[in-house]
PAZAPA-4460 file (N, C-alpha, C; in steps of 0.05 Angstrom, whole numbers, plus 32768, in hexadecimal, padded with zeros to 4 digits):
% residues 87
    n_x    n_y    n_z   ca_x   ca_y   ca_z    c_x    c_y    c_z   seq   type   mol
   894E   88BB   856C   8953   88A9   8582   8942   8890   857E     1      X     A
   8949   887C   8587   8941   885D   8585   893B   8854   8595     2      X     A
   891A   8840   8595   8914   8839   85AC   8925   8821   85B5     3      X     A
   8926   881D   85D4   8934   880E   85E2   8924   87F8   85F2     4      X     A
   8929   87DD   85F6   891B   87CC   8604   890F   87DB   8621     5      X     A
   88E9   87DA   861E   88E9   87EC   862D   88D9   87FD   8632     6      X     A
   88EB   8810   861A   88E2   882A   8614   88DD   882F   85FC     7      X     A
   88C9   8840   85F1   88C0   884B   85DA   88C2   885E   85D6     8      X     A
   88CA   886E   85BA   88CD   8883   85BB   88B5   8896   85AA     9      X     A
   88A5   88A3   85B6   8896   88B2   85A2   8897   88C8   859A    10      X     A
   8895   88CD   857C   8895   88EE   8568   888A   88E4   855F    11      X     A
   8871   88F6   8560   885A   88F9   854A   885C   891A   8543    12      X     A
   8855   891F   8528   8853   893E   8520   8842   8948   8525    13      X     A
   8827   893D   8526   8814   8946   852F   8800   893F   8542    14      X     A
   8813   8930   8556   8809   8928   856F   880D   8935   858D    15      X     A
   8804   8939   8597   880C   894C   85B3   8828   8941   85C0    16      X     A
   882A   891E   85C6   883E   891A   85CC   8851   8910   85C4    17      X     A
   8869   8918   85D4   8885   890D   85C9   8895   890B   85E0    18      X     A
   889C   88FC   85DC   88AC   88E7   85F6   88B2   88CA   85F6    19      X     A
   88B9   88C3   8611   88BA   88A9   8612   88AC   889C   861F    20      X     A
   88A6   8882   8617   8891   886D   862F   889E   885D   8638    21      X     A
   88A1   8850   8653   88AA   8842   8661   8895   8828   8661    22      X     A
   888C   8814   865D   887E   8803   8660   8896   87E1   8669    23      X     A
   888F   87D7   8674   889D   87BE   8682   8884   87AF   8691    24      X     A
   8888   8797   868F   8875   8778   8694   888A   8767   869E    25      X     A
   887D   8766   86C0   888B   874F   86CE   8876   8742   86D5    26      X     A
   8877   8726   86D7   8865   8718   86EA   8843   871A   86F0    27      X     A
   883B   871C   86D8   8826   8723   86CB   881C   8744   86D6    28      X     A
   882E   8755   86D5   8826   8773   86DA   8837   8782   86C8    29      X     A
   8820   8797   86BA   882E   87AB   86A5   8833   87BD   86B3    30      X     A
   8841   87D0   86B0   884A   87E4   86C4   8851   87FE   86A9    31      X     A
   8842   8817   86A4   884F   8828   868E   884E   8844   869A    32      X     A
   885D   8856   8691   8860   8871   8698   8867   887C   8670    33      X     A
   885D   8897   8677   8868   88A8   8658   8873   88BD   866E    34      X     A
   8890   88C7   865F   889F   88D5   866D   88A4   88F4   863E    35      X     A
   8897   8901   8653   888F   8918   8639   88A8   8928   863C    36      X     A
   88AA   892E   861A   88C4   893E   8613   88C7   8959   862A    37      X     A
   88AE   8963   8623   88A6   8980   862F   88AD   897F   8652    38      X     A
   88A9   896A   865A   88A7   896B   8677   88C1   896E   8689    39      X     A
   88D3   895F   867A   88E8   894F   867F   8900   8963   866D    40      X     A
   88FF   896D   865E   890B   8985   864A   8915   897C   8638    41      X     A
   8916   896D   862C   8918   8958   8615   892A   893F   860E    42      X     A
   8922   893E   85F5   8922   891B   85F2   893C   890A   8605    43      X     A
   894D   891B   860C   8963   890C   8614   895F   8903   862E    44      X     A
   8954   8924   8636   8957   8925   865B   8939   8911   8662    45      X     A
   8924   890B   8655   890F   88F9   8653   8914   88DF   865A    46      X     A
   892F   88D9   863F   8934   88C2   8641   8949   88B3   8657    47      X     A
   8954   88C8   8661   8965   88C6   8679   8954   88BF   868F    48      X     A
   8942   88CE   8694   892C   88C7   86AE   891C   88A9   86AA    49      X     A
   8909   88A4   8690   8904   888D   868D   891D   8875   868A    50      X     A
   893C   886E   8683   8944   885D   8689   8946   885C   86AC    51      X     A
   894F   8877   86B3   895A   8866   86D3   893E   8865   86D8    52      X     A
   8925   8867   86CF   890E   885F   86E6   890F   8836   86D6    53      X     A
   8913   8838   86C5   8910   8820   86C3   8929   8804   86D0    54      X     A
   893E   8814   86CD   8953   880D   86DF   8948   880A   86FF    55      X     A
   8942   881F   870C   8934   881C   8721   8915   8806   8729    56      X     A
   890C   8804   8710   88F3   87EF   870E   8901   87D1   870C    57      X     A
   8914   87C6   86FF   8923   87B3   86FA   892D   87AB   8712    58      X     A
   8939   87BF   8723   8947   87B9   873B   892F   87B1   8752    59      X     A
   8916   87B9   8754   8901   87B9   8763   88FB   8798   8760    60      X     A
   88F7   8791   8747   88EA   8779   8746   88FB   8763   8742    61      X     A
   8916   8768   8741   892E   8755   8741   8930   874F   8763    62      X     A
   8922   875F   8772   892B   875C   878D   8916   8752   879C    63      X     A
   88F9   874A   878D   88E1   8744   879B   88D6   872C   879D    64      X     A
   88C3   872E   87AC   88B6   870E   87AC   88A4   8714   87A2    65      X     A
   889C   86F3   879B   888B   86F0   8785   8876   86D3   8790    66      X     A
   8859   86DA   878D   8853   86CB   87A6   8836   86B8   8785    67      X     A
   8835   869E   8781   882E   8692   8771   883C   869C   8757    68      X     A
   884A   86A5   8751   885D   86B1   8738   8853   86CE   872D    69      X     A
   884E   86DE   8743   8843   86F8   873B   8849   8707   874F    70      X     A
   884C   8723   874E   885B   8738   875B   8853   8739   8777    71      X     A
   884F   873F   8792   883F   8745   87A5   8835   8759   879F    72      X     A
   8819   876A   87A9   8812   877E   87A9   8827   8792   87B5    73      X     A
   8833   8791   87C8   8845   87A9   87D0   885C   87AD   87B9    74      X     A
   8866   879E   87AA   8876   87A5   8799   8869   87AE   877E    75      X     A
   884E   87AD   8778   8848   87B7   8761   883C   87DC   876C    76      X     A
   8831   87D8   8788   882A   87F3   878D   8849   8800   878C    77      X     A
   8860   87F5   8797   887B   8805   8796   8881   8810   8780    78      X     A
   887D   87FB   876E   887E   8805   874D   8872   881C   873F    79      X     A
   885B   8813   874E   8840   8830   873E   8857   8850   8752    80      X     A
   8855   8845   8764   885C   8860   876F   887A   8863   8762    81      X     A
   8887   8856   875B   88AA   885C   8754   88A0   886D   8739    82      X     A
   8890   8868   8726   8889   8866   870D   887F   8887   8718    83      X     A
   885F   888E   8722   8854   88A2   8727   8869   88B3   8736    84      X     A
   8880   88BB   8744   888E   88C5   874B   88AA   88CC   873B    85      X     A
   88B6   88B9   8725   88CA   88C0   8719   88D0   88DE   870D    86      X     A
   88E9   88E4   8713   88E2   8902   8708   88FE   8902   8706    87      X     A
***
């Protein structure tokens, strides 16, 4: 599998993890989650959860204000929590 604008895909052989990372930068805020093979039951069903959370992150900040050209605090705490909650 191939990483996607986005997302990254990691296999290492001799690394503990494997999965995908979600990382995305709006409005001077990084925002990342790793969504693990193991957790999620693999690479596919992983990668299914990390696009719609990023789908869902896209739609958050397509819909927000932006107050001197940067996120408000309530939409980046929304974020952390969309991110810390995806499942």
């Amino acid at each position: 599998m191939k990483s996607k604008k986005n997302l990254t895909r990691f296999t290492y052989e001799n690394a503990a993890f494997q999965g995908w990372r979600l990382c995305i930068s709006r409005s001077g805020s990084t925002f990342t989650r790793y969504f693990p093979d193991k957790k999620f039951g693999g690479p596919r069903k992983s990668l299914a959860v990390a696009e719609k959370t990023l789908t869902e992150l896209k739609s958050l900040f397509d819909n927000s204000r932006k107050v001197n050209g940067k996120l408000t605090a309530t939409t980046v705490r929304k974020a952390e929590k969309m991110l810390k909650e995806a499942v």
